[in-house]
Backbone as ProteinMPNN parsed JSONL, in Angstrom:
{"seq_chain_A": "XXXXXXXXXXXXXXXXXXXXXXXXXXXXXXXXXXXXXXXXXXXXXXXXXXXXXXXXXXXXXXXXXXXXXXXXXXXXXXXXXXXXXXXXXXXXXXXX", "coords_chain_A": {"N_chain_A": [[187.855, 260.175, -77.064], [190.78, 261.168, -77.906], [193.514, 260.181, -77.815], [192.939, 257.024, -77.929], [191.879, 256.697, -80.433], [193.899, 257.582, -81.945], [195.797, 255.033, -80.448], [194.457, 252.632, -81.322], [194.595, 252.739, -83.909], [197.385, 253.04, -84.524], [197.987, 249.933, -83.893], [196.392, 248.757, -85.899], [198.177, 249.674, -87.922], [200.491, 248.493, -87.27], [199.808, 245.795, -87.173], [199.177, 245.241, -89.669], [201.4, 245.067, -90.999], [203.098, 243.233, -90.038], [204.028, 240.766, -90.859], [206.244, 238.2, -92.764], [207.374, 238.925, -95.069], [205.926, 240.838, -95.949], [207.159, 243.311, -94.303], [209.913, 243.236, -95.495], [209.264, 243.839, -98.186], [208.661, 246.618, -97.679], [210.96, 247.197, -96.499], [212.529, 246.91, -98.953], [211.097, 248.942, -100.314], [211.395, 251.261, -98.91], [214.588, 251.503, -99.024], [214.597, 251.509, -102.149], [213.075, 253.678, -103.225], [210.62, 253.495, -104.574], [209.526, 251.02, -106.612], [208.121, 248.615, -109.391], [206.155, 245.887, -108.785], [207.251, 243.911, -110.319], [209.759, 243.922, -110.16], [210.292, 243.726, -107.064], [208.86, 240.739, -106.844], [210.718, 239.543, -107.92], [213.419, 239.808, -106.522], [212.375, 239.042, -104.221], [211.929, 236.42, -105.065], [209.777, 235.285, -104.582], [206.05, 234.046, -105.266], [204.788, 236.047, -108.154], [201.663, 236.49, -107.823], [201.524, 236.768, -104.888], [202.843, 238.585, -104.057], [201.87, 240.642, -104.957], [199.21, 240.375, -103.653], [199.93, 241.237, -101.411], [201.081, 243.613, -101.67], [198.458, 244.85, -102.275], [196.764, 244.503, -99.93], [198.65, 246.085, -98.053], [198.662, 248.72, -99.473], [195.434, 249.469, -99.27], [195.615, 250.024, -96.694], [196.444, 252.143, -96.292], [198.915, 251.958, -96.002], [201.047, 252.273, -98.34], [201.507, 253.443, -101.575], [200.391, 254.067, -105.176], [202.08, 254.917, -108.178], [201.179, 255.535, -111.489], [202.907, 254.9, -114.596], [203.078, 254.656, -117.712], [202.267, 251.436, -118.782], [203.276, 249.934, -116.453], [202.861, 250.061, -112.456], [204.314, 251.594, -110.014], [204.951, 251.323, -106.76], [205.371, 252.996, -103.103], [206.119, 254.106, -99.908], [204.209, 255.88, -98.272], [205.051, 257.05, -95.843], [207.479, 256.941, -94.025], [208.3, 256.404, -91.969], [207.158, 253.931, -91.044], [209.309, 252.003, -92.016], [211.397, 252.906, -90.502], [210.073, 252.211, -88.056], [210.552, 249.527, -88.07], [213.124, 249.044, -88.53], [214.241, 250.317, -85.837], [213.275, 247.998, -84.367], [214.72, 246.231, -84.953], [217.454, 247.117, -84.353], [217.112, 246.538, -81.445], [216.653, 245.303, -78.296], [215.115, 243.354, -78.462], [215.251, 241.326, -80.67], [217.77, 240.298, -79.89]], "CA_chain_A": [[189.246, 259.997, -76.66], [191.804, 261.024, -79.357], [194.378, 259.208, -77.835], [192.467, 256.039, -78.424], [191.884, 256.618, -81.463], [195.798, 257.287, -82.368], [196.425, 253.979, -80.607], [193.768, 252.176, -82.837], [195.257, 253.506, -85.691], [199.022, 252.322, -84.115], [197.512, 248.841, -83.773], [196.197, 248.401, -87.227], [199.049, 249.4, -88.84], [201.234, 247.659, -87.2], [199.0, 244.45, -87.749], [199.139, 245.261, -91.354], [202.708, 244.814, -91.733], [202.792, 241.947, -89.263], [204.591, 239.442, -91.811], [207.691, 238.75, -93.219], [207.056, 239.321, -96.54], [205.64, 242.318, -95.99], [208.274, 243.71, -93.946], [210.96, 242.727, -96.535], [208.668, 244.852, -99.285], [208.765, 247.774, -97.037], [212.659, 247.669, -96.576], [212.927, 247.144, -100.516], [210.416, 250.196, -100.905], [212.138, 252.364, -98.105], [215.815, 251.683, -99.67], [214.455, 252.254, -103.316], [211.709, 255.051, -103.259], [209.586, 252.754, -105.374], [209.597, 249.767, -107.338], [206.998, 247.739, -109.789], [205.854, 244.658, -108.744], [207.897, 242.359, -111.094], [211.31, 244.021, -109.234], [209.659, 242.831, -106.118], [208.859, 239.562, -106.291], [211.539, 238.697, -108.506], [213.815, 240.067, -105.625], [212.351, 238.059, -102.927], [211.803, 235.22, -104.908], [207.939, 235.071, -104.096], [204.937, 234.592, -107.061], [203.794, 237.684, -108.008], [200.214, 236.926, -107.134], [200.825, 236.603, -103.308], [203.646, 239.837, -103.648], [200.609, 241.55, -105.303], [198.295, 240.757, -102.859], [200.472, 241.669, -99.717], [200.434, 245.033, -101.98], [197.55, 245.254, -102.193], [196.244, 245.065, -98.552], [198.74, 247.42, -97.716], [197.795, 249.691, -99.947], [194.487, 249.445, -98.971], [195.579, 249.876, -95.054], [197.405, 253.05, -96.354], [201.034, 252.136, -96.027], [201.89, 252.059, -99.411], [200.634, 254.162, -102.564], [201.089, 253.535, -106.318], [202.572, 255.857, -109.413], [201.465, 254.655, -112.961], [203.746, 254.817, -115.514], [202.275, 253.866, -118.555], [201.28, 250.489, -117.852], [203.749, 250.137, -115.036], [202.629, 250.562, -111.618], [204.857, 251.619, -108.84], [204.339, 251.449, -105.197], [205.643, 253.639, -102.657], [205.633, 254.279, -98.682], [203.154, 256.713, -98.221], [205.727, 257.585, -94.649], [208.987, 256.2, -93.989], [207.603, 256.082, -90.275], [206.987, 252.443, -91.104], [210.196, 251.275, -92.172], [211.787, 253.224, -89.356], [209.796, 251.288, -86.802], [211.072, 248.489, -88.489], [214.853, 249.308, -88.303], [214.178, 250.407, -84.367], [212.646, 247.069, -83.678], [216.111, 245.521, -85.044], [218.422, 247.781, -83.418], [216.589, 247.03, -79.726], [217.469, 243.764, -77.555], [213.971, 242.318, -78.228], [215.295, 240.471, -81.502], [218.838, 240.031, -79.41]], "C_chain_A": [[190.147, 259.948, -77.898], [192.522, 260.218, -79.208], [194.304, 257.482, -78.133], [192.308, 255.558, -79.52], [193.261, 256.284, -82.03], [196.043, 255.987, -81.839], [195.802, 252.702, -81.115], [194.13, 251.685, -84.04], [196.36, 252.438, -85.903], [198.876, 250.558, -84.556], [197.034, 248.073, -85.345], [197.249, 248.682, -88.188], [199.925, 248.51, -88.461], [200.889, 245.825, -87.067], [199.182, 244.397, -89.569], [200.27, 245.006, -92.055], [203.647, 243.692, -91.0], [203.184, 240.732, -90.341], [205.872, 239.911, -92.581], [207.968, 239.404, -94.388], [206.943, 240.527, -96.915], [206.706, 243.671, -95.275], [209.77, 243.808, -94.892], [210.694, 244.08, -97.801], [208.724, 246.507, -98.589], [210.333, 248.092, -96.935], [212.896, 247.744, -98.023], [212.201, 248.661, -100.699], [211.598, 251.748, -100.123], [214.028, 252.646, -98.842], [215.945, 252.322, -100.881], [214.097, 253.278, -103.829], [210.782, 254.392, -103.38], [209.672, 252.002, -106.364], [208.499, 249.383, -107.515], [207.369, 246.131, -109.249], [206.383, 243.58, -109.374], [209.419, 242.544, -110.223], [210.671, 243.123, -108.054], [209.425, 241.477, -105.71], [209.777, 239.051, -107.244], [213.124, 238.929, -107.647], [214.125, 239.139, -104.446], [211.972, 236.748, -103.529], [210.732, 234.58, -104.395], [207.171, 234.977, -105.854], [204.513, 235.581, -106.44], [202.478, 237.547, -107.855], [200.527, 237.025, -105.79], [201.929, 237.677, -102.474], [202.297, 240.792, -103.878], [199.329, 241.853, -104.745], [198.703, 241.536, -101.273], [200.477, 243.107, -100.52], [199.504, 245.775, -101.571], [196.539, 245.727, -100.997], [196.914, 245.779, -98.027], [198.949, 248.423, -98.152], [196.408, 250.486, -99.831], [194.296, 249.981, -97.336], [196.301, 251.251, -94.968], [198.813, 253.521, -95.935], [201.489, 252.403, -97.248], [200.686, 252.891, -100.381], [201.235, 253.812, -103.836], [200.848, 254.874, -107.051], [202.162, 254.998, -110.449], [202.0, 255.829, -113.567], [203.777, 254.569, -117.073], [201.299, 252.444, -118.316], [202.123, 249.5, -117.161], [202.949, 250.879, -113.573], [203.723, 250.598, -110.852], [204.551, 252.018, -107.558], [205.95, 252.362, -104.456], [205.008, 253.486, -101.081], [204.869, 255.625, -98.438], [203.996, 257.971, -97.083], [206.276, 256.614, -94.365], [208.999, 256.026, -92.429], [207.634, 254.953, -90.26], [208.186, 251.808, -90.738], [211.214, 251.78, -91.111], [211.597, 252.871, -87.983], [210.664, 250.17, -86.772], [212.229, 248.525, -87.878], [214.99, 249.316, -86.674], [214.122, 249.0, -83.786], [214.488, 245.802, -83.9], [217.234, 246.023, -84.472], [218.28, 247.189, -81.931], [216.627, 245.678, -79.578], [216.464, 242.917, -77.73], [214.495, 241.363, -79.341], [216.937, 239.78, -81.119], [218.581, 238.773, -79.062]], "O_chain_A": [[190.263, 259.014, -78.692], [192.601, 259.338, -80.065], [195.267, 256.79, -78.462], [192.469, 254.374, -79.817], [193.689, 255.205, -82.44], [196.642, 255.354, -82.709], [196.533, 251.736, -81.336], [194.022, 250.717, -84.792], [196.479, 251.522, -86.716], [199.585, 250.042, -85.42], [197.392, 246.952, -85.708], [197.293, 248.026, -89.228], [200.224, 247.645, -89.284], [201.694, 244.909, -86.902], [199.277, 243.454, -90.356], [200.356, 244.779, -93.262], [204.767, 243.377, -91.403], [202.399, 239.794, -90.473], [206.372, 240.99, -92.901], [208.748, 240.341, -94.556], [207.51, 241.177, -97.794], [206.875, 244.773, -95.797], [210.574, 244.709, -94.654], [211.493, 244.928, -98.197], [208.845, 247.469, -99.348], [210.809, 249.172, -97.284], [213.527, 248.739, -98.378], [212.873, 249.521, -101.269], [212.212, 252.699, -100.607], [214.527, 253.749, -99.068], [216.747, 253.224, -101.124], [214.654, 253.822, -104.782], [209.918, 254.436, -102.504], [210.051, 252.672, -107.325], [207.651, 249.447, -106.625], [208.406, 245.469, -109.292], [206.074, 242.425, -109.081], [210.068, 241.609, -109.753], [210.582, 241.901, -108.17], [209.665, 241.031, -104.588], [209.587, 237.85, -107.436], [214.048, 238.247, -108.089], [215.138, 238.683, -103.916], [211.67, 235.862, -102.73], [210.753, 233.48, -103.843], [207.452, 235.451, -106.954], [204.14, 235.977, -105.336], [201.922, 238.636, -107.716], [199.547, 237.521, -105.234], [202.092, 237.827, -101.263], [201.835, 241.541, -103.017], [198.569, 242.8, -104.945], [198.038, 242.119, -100.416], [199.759, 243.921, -99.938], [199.458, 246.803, -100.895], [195.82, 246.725, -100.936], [196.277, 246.507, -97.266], [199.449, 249.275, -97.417], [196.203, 251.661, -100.136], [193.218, 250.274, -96.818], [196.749, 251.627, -93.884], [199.462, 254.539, -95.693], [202.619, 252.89, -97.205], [199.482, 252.998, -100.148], [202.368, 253.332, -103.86], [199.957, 255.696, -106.837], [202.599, 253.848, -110.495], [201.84, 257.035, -113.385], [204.877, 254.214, -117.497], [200.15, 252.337, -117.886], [201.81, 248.31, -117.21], [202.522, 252.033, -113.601], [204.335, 249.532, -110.895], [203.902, 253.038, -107.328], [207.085, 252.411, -104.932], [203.905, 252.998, -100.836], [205.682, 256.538, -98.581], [203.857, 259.191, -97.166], [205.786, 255.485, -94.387], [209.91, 255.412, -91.874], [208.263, 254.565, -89.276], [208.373, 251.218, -89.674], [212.011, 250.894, -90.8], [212.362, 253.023, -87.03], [211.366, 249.829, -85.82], [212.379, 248.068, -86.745], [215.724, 248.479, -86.148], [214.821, 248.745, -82.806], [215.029, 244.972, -83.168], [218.053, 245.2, -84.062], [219.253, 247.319, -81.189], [216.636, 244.905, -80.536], [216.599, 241.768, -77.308], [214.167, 240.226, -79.0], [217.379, 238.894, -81.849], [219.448, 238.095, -78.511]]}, "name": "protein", "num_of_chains": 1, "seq": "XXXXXXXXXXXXXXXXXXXXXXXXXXXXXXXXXXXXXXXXXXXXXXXXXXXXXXXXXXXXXXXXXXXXXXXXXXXXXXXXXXXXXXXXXXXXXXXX"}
């Protein structure tokens, strides 16, 4: 069943970005292109270990991808699909 699969898929990502934090990093990524990790949590005002780990798992969950730079990393949305759910979910009467 493909379609199962696709809503699988649906389900895990949208578990993966299932926090505020992480949501927040996705609107900073989607507005910017891509930003290192010190913009980021010096932004939201988070330590950078627990911006770096919400990175990291969704990086790992393939929302997000990184550019090095020398020895800069920058992250990136892999698909702006994400942060477009996002925006939908604030437009629509459920957060009314």
């Amino acid at each position: 069943m493909e379609n199962d699969k696709k809503i699988e898929k649906a389900a895990y990502v949208l578990k993966a970005v299932a926090h505020p934090l992480r949501i927040k990093i996705i609107q900073m990524l989607h507005e910017n292109k891509e930003l290192n990790v010190s913009t980021i949590y010096k932004n939201l005002h988070a330590e950078q270990s627990l911006i770096s780990h919400h990175l990291i798992n969704m990086r790992d969950k393939g929302i997000l991808e990184i550019r090095r730079s020398g020895k800069n990393i920058y992250y990136f949305l892999v698909d702006n699909a994400v942060a477009e759910i996002i925006e939908c979910i604030y437009k629509s009467k459920i957060l009314a």
